[in-house]
C-alpha positions in Angstrom: 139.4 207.3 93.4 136.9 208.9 91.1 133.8 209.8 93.2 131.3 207.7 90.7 133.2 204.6 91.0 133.5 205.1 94.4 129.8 204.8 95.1 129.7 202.0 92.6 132.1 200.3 94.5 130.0 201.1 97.8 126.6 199.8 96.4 128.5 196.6 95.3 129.7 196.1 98.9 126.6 196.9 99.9 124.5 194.3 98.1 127.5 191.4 98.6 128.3 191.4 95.1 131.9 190.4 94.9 133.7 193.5 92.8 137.4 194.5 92.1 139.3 197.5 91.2 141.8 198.0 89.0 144.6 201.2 89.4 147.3 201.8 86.7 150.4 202.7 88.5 152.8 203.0 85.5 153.3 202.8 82.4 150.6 203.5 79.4 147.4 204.8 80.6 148.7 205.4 84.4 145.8 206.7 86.8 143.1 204.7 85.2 141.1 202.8 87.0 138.2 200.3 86.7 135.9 198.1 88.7 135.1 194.5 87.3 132.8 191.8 88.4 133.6 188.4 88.3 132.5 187.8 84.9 135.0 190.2 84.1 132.0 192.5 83.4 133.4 196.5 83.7 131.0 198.4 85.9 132.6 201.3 85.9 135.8 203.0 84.2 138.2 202.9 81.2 141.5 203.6 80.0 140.2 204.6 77.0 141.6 201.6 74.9 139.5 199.1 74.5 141.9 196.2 74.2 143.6 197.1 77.5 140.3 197.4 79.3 139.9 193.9 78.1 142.8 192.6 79.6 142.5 194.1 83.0 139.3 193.2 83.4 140.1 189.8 82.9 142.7 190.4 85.5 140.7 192.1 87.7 138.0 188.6 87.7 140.7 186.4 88.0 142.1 188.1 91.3 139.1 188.4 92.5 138.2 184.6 92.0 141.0 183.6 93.9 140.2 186.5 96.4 143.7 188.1 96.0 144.8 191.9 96.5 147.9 191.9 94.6 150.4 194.0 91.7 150.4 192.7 88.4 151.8 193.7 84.7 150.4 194.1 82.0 151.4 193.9 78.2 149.4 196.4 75.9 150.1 197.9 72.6 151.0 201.0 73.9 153.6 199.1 76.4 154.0 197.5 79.8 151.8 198.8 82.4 152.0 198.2 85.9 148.7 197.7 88.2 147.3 197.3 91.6 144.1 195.1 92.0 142.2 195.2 94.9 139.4 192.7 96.0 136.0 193.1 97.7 134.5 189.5 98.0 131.8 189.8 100.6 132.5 188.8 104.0 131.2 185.3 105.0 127.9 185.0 105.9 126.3 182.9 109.0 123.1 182.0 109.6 121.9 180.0 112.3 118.3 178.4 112.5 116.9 177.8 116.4 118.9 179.9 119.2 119.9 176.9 121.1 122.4 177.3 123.8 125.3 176.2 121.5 124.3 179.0 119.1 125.6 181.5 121.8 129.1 179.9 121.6 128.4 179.5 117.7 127.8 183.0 116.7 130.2 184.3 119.3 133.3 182.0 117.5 131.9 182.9 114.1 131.9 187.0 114.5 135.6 186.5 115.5 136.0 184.7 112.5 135.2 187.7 110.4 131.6 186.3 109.7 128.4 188.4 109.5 125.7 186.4 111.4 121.9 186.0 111.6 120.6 184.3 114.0 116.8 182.8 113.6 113.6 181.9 115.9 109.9 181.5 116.0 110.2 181.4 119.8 110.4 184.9 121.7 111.8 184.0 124.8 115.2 182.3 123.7 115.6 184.9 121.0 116.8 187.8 123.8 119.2 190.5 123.6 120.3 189.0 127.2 121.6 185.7 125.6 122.7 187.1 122.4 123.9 190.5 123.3 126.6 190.4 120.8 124.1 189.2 117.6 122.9 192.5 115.9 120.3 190.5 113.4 117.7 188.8 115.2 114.7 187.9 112.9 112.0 186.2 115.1 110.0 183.8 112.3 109.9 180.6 111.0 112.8 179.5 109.4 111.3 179.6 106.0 109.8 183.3 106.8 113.0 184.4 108.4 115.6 182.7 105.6 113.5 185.4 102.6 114.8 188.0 104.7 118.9 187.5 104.1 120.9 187.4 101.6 121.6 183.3 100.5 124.4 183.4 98.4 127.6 181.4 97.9 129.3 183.2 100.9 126.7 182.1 102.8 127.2 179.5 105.7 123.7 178.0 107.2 123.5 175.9 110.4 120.3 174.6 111.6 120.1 173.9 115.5 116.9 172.7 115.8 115.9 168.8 116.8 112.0 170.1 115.7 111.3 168.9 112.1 108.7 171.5 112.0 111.6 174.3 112.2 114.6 171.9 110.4 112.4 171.0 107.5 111.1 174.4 106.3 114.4 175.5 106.6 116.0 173.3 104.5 113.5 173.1 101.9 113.6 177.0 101.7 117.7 176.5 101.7 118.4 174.3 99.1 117.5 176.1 95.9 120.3 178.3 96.7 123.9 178.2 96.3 125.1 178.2 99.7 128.6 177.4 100.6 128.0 175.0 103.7 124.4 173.9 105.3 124.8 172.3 108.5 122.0 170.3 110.7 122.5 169.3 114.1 121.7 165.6 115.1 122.3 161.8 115.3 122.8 159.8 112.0 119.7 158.1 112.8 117.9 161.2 112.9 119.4 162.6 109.3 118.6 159.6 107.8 114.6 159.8 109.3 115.4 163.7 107.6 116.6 162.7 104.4 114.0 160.1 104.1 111.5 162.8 104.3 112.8 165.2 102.5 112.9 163.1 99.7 109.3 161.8 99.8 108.6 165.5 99.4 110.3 165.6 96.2 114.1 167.0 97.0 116.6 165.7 94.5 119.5 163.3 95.6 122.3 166.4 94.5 120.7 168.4 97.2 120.4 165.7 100.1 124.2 165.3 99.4 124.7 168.7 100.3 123.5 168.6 103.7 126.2 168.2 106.4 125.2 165.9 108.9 125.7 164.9 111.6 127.0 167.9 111.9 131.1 169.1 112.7 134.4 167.5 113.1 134.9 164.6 114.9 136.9 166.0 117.5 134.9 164.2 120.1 133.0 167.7 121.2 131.0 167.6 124.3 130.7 171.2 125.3 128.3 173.4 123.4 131.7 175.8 123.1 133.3 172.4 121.7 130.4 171.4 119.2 130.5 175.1 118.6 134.6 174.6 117.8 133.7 171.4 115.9 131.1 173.6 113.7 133.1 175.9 112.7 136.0 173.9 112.0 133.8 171.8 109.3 132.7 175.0 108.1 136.2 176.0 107.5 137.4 173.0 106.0 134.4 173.1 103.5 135.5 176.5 101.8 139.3 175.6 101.8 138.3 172.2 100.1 140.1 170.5 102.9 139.4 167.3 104.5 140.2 168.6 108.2 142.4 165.8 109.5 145.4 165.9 111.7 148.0 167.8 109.9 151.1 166.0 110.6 149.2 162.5 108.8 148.6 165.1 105.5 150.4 163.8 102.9 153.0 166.5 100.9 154.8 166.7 97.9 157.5 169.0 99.5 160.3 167.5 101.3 161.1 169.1 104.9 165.1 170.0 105.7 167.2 168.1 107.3 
């Protein structure tokens, strides 16, 4: 891999912007190699034909849309090309408001999941590396202080364990204006409806209430804080495969299973 692109590639990672590159392995143009956005925007690298770049940038953003590492061909002017396209979406992205005891479970479960998680707390004394050994980023602020310090982006999963309005509400507030995949509250429906009616005295729009999962999981009947963790997650889940996380053998299919 050439060395620039290679750094490119590494600052891309680095700030969580999705990128992909794109290798020719046969055919016209073999050995070139590019790295696209998911605009299809080249950031680095050409073939040195404009109209093929075109195309396998396009390719490029549309495998990393669907978050695929796959082979693909291509049809140029010069001939059929065969290339590789590999994805970096950013990893998923937790953060958890209030370091309640189910947020030990919580950000246990997530980092197994593959999720890089933040856990955040005005208060000292539950924020410790003895309950949270296994969190590296701890920010001890408000909600709203601590949420200017991450990255809120659309890989970017937000759970707020807090019953205090004075912690929920800045931290939704500071939330909303961004494009998070999944924000999560803890509590009863009586409570998110005392929370949505004040939110919205303070001005939030309706499209942004709707946003707001609560209460908060799957209905698996969770009692546990390592079940209400389970139930978390599994919402969470469901939410960015667009699925509505019932019992799978009710799900209806179009295939028909053998005999």
């Amino acid at each position: 891999m050439d060395l620039t692109l290679l750094r490119t590639l590494e600052s891309a990672v680095a700030a969580r912007r999705p990128v992909a590159t794109v290798t020719v392995l046969d055919g016209p143009r073999v050995g070139a190699e590019l790295l696209v956005g998911e605009d299809a925007a080249i950031l680095h690298g050409t073939s040195d034909d404009d109209a093929l770049d075109r195309q396998l940038a396009a390719m490029g953003a549309e495998s990393l849309r669907a978050r695929q590492t796959q082979e693909r061909i291509v049809s140029a002017a010069s001939g059929e090309a065969r290339v590789f396209i590999e994805s970096y979406p950013p990893p998923p992205s937790l953060v958890v408001i209030g370091a309640a005891h189910i947020a030990i479970p919580l950000t246990k479960f997530a980092q197994d999941l593959g999720f890089d998680v933040t856990l955040i707390d005005a208060r000292e004394w539950f924020l410790t590396e003895e309950r949270f050994p296994h969190v590296e980023r701890r920010i001890l602020a408000w909600p709203d202080k601590g949420l200017a310090q991450v990255t809120l982006d659309a890989e970017t999963y937000l759970v707020i364990l807090s019953h205090d309005p004075k912690f929920e509400r800045p931290a939704l507030k500071a939330a909303l204006p961004h494009p998070l995949r999944y924000i999560g509250a803890i509590g009863s429906r009586k409570t998110h409806a005392d929370r949505i009616a004040t939110l919205r005295a303070e001005g939030v729009s309706e499209a942004d209430l709707a946003r707001i999962h609560a209460p908060i999981g799957l209905d698996i009947g969770a009692a546990s804080p390592e079940e209400i963790a389970l139930s978390i997650l599994a919402e969470m889940i469901a939410v960015r495969s667009g699925r509505p996380g019932g019992f799978m053998q009710t799900r209806q299919s179009n295939t028909t299973a053998p005999a």
